[in-house]
C-alpha positions as CSV (number, residue, x, y, z in Angstrom):
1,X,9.2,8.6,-86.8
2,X,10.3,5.5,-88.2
3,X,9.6,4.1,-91.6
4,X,9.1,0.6,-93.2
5,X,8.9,-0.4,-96.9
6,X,6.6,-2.9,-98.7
7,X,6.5,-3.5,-102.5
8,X,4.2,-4.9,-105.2
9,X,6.3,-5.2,-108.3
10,X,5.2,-4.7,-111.8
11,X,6.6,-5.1,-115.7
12,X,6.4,-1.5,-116.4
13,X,7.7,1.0,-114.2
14,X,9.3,-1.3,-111.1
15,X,8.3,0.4,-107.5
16,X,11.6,2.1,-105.9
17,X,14.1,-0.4,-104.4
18,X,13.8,-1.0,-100.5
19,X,17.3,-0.2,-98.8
20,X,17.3,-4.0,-97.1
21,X,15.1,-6.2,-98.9
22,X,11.7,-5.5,-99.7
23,X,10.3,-5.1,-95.8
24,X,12.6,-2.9,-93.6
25,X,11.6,-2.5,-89.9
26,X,13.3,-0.8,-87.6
27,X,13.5,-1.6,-83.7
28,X,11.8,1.0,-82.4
29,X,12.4,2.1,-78.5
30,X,9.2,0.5,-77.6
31,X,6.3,-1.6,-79.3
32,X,4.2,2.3,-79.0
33,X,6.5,4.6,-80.6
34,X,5.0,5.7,-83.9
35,X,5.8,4.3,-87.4
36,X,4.8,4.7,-90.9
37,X,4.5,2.2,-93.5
38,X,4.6,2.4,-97.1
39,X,3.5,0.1,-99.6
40,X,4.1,0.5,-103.2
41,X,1.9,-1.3,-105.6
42,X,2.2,-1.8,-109.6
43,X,0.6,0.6,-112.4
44,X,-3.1,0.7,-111.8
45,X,-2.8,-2.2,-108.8
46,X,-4.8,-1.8,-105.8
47,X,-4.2,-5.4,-104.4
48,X,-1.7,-6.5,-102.0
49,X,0.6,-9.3,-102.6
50,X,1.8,-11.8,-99.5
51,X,4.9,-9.9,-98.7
52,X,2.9,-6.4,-98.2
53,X,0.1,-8.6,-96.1
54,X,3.3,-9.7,-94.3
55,X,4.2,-6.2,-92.9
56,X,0.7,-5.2,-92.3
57,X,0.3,-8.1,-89.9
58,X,3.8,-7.1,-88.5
59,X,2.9,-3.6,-88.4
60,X,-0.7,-4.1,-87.1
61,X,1.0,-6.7,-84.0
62,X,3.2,-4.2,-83.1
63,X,0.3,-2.0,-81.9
64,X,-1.6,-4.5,-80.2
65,X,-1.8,-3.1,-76.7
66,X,-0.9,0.8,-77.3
67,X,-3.5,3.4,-76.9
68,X,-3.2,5.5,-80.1
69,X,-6.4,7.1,-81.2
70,X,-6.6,6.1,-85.1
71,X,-4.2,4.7,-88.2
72,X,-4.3,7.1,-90.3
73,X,-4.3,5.5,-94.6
74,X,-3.3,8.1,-96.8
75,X,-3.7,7.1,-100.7
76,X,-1.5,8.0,-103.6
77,X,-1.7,7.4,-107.3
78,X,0.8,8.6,-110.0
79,X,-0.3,10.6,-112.5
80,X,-0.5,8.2,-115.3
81,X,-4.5,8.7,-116.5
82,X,-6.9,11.0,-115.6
83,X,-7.2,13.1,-112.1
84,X,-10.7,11.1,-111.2
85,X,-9.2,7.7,-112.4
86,X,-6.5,8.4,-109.8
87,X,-8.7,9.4,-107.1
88,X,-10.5,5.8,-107.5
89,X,-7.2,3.9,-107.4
90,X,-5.9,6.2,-104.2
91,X,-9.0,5.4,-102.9
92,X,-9.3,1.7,-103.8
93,X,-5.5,1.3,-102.2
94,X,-6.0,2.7,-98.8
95,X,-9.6,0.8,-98.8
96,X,-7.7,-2.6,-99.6
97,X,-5.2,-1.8,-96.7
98,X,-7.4,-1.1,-94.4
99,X,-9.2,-4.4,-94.6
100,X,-6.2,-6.3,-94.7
101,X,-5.8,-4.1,-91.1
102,X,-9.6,-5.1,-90.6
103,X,-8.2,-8.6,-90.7
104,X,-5.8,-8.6,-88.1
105,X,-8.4,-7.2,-85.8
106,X,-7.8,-3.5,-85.8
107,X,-11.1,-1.7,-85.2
108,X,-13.0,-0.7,-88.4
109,X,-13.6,2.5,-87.0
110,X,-10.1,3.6,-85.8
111,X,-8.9,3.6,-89.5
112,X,-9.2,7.1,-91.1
113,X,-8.7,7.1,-95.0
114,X,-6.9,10.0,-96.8
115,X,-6.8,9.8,-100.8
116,X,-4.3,11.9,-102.7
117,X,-4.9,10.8,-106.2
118,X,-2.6,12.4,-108.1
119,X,-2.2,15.6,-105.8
120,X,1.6,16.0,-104.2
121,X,2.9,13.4,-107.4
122,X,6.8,13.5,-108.2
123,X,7.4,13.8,-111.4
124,X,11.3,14.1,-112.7
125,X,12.1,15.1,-115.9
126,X,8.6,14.8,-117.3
127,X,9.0,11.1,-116.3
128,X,6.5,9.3,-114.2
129,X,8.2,7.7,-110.3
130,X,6.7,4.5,-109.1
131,X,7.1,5.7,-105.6
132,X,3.8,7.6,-106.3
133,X,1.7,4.8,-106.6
134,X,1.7,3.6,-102.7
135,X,0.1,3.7,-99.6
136,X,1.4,5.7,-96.0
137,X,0.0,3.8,-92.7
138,X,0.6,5.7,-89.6
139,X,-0.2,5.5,-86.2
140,X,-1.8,8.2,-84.6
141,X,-2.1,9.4,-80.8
């Protein structure tokens, strides 16, 4: 399973720095081999900025052709504010990537939408890690 990165940036808590630039991808063996993409997005953000639209489009053409059965959205928030606040916002993230997936012609009803809220949130040292606040996109067959 291969991964690739896509960040929002914000004036608080800045999401986690991407190892080469802010999109990675990785060659894979062939345009079907499954991948996951996250996308990081600022305190309380659920929109996507043009570099996170950017991978989607790259991520979504790399499928175009393959016979995988859904893409899975799975939501996370961090746990800044309450547990149903966070729900929303999980909720509200995966919703906004999916239609930006919509958008490059993915079938509506191949997208499956998981919201974690707060639930499975790092937290080091009582402090709060941007990397919560993201979205996980993966292909599944």
């Amino acid at each position: 399973m291969l991964g690739l990165t896509a960040c929002e940036t914000t004036s608080e808590l800045p999401p986690p720095p991407p190892s080469e630039g802010a999109v990675t991808m990785t060659e894979a063996q062939d345009n079907c081999t499954p991948e996951t993409l996250d996308i990081y997005f600022g305190v309380g953000e659920t929109g996507l900025n043009d570099l996170s639209r950017a991978a989607l489009n790259a991520y979504a053409e790399r499928y175009v052709g393959c016979d995988f059965s859904a893409i899975e959205i799975q939501g996370h928030a961090d746990a800044q504010g309450s547990a149903e606040i966070n729900e929303q916002v999980s909720l509200e993230r995966a919703q906004t990537v999916r239609q930006a997936l919509v958008e490059t012609d993915i079938d509506f009803d191949r997208i499956v939408l998981v919201p974690f809220g707060e639930r499975d949130a790092i937290n080091e040292d009582g402090e709060i890690v941007p990397m919560n606040r993201k979205t996980v996109v993966s292909i599944l067959y």
